[in-house]
N, C-alpha and C positions, 0 to 999 in steps of 0.2 A: 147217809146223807150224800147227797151227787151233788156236785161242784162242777163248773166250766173254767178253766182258768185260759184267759186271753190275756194281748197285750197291744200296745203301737198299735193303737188302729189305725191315728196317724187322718181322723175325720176331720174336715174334709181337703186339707192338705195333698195327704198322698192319692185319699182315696174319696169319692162321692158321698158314699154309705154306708154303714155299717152293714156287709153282708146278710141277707134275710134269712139265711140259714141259721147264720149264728143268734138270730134275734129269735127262732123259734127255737131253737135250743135253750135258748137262755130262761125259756118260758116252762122248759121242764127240764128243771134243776131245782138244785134248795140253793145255793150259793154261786153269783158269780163273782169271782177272782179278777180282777184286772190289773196288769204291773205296770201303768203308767206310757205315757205317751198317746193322751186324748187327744188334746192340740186343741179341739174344743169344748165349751163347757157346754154347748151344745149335746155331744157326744155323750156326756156325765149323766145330764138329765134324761134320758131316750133309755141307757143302762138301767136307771132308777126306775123308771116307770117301765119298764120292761121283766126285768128279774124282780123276784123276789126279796133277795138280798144279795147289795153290791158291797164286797170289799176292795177297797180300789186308795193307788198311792198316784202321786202325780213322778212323771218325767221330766225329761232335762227339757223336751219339745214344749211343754206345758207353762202355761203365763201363771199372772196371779190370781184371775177369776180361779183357775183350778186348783193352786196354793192353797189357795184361801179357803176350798173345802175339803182338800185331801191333804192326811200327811207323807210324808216324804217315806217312811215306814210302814208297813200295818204290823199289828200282831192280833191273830184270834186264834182262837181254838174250836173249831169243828168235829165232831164226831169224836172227841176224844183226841185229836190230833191236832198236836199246836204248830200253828201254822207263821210264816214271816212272810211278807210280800216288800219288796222292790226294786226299784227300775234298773237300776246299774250296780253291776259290782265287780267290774272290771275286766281284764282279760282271761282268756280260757287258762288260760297256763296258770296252775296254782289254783286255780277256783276252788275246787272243794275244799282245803285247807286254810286259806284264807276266811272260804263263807263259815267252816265251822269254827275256826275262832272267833268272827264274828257274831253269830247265833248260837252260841252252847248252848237254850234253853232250847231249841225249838227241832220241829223232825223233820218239818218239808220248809224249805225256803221257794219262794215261786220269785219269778225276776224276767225282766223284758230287755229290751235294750240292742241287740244285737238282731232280734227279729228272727235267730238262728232256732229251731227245737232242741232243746236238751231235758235230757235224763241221765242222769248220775248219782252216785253214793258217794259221799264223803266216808274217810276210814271209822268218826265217827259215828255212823247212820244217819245221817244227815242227810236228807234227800233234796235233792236240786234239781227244779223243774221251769224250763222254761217252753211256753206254750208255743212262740213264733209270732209270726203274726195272720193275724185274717183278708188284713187290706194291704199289703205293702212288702212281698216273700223276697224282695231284694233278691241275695245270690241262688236263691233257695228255689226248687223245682215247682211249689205249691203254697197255698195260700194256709195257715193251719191256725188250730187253737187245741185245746185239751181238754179231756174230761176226766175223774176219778169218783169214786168213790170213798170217805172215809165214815169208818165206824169202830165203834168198840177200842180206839186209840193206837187204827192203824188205817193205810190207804190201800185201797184195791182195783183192779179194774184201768190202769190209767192207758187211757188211748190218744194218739196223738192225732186227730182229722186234719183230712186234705178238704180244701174247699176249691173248687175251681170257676 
């Protein structure tokens, strides 16, 4: 199963559009990931009709049109691999220890928020993935999102793309 995991698009706020790159991406995947920070609910419905299937939490930038169809959490399970999605979870320092007491049940947490890319392993195996963002790289050299693969109740393949 191939996944895109984005976040902060930050439409149309920070940015005009959702990159068209990532819109044909999204078109060949089974699953887009999204951790929040739409801005609009605009941006939600174009995801929808676009991907296949969106899993997607709202952010702290995010009103109540997007409350009111996304939870503040996700949890699914893909490819065998139970997944958590959301937007903030505080500072770097202590993150994996903190998120794995927070998700003991779960193998990949994805999360947005800082707009920063990360990859890391909690001591638990706890994988923690944050995509960046597409429209809005703040300190960041490039514009990003993510892709992986999960199957068989494990992930493979994860690549982090520069969009420019």
């Amino acid at each position: 199963m191939r996944i895109l995991l984005t976040a902060d698009t930050h439409v149309p706020a920070r940015a005009r559009a959702v990159p068209e790159r990532l819109l044909d991406e999204m078109a060949a995947v089974d699953v887009v990931v999204h951790a929040g920070d739409w801005v609009d609910v605009a941006a939600l419905d174009l995801f929808e009709e676009r991907a296949r299937r969106v899993v997607g939490v709202y952010g702290n930038n995010d009103g109540a049109d997007l409350r009111e169809r996304l939870p503040e959490v996700a949890r699914v399970e893909l490819g065998g691999v139970r997944f958590a999605v959301v937007h903030e979870i505080g500072p770097a320092e202590g993150r994996e220890r903190r998120c794995a007491a927070r998700f003991p049940d779960v193998d990949v947490l994805v999360f947005g928020h800082s707009h920063i890319p990360w990859d890391t392993v909690a001591d638990t195996g706890l994988r923690l993935l944050n995509p960046g963002s597409p429209t809005d790289r703040r300190r960041q050299p490039r514009h990003t999102y993510m892709t992986l693969t999960a199957a068989d109740g494990a992930i493979s393949d994860v690549v982090l793309h520069d969009l420019m």
